[in-house]
C-alpha positions as CSV (number, residue, x, y, z in Angstrom):
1,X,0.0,0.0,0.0
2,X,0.7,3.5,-0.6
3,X,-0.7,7.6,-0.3
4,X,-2.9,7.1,-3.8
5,X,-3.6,3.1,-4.3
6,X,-3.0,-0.8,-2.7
7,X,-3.0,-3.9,-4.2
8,X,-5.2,-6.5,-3.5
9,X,-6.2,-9.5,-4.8
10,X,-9.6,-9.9,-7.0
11,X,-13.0,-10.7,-5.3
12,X,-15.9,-12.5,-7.4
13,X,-17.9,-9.3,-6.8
14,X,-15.2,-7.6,-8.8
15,X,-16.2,-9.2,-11.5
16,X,-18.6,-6.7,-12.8
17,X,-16.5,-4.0,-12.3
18,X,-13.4,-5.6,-13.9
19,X,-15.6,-5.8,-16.8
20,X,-17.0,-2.8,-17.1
21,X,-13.1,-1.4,-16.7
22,X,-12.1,-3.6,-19.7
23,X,-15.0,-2.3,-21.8
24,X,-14.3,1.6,-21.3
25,X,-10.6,1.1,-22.1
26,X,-10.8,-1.6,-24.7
27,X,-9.4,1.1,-27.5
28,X,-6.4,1.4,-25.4
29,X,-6.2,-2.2,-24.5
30,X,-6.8,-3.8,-27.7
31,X,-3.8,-3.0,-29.2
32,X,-1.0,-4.4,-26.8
33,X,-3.6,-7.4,-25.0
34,X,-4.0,-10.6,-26.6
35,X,-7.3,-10.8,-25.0
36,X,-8.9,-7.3,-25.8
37,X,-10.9,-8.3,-28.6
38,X,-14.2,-7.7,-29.9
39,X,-15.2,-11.1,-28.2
40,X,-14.6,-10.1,-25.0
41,X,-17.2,-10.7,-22.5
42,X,-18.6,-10.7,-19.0
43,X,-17.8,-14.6,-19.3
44,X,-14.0,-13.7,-20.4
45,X,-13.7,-11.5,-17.3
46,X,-15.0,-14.9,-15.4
47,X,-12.6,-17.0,-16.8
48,X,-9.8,-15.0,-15.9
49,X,-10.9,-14.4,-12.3
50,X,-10.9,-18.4,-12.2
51,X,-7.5,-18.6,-13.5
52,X,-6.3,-15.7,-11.2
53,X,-7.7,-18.1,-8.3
54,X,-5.8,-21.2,-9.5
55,X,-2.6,-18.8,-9.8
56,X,-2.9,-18.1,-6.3
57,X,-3.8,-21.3,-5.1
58,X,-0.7,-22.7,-6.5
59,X,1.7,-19.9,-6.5
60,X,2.1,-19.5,-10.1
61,X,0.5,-16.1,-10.8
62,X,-0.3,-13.1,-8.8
63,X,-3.2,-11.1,-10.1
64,X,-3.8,-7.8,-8.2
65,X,-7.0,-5.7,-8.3
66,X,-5.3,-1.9,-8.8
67,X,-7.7,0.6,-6.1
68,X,-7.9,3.8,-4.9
69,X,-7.4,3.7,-1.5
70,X,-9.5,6.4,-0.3
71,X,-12.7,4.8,-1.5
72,X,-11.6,1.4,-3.4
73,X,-12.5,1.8,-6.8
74,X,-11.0,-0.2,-9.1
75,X,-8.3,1.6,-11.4
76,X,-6.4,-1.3,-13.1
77,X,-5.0,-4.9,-13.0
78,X,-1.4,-5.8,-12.3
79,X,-0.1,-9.2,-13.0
80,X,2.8,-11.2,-11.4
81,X,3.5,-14.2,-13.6
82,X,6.2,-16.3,-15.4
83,X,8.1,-16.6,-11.7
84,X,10.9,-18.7,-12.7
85,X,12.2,-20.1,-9.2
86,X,15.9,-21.1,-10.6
87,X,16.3,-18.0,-11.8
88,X,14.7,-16.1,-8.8
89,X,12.5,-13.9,-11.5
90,X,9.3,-13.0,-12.8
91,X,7.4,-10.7,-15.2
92,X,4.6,-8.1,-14.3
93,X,2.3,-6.7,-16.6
94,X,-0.5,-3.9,-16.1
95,X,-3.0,-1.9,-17.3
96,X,-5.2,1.1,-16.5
97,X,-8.7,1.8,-17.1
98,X,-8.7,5.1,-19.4
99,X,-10.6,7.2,-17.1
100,X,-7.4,6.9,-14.9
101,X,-4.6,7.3,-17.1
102,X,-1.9,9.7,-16.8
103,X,-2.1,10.4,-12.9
104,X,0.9,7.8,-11.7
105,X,-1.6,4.9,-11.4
106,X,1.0,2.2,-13.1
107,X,4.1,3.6,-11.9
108,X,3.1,2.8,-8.4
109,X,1.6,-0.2,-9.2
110,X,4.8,-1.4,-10.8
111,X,6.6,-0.3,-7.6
112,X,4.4,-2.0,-5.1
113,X,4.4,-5.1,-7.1
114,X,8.2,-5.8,-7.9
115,X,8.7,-4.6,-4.0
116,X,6.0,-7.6,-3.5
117,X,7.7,-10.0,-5.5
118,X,11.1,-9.4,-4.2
119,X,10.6,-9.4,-0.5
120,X,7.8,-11.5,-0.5
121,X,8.2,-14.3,-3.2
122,X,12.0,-13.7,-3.1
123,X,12.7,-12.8,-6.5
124,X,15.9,-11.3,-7.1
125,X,14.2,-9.2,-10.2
126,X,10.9,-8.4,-11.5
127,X,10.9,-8.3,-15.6
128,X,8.5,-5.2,-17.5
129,X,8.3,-6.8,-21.7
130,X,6.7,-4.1,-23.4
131,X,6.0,-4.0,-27.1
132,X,8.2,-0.8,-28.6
133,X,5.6,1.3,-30.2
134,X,3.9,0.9,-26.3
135,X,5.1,4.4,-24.9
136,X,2.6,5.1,-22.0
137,X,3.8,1.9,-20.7
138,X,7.5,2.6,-20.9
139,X,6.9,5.7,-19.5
140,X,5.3,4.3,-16.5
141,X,8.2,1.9,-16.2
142,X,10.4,4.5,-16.4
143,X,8.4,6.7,-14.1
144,X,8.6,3.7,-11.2
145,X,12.1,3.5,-11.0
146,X,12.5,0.3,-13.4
147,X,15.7,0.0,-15.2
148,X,16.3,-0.5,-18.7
149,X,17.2,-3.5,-19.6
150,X,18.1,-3.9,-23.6
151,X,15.4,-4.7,-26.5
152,X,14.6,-7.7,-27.9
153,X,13.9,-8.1,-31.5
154,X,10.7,-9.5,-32.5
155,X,10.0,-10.9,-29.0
156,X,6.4,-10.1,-28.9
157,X,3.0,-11.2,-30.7
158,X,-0.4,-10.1,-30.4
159,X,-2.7,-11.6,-32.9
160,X,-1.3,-11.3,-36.0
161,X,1.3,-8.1,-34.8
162,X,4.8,-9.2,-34.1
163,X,6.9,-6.3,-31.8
164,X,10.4,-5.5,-30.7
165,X,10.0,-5.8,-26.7
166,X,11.8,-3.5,-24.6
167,X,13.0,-4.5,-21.4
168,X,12.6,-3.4,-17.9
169,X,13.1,-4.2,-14.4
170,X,13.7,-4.1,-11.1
171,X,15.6,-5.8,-8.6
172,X,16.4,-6.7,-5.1
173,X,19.0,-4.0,-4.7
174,X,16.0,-1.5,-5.7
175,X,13.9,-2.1,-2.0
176,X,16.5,-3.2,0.8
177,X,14.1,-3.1,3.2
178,X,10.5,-5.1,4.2
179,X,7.7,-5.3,2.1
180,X,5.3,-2.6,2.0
181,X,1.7,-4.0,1.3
């Protein structure tokens, strides 16, 4: 937790409002998000809330509901996934809903999260792949403290788009103290 949002994980009752999130920012989402099609539907945003539960029941993925904390609404979702235990890493991925965008939302998210997966799943770095053309996000990576960390040619496909990724992260020597959730 922070001054402006927390992190918490995703309630059934969110689901309506998950949806309703995806659907006012599908125009930004679409183009970066596999799953931000056309066909997306209150049943999509039910599926994924069952694979977020499986995630956290076994400790693969770490989906985060993205609030305000001063009254709880929901801003965005944060993912922690692709935790690679040997290598003590893991990626994190994010979006805002577009009413929120531009007001520091991701950066902190991105901070909280990494800070989360570091002290608390004992990563040694948290990975940001974002497609090149995908500036906001870089920014907000940027903007959180993350590092840059090279590009990748051709790394990344959505539908039928294939991207350069740039790389970012951060790591264990970014948040030498306890967790702050």
């Amino acid at each position: 937790m922070n001054e402006k949002i927390l992190l918490r994980r995703p309630l059934e009752e969110d689901i309506p409002a998950i949806y309703s999130a995806v659907q006012e920012s599908m125009p930004d989402l679409h183009p970066w998000m596999d799953w931000a099609t056309e066909f997306y539907s209150l049943q999509s945003t039910k599926n994924w809330f069952d694979h977020t539960c499986a995630g956290w029941a076994h400790a693969t993925a770490f989906h985060f509901i993205i609030a305000d904390i001063s009254n709880t609404t929901l801003l965005g979702i944060l993912s922690i996934d692709g935790i690679n235990e040997k290598e003590k890493s893991c990626n994190l991925g994010y979006w805002v809903r577009t009413k929120q965008r531009g007001k520091g939302i991701a950066s902190q998210a991105i901070r909280l999260s990494a800070e989360f997966a570091i002290n608390f799943l004992g990563m040694d770095r948290a990975e940001i792949m974002i497609a090149s053309p995908n500036t906001a996000s870089q920014r907000a990576a940027i903007k959180s403290g993350a590092h840059a960390g090279g590009k990748v040619t051709n790394q990344l496909v959505v539908r039928a788009d294939v991207y350069d990724a740039e790389i970012y992260f951060l790591s264990k020597d970014d948040f030498p103290g306890p967790v702050n959730i």
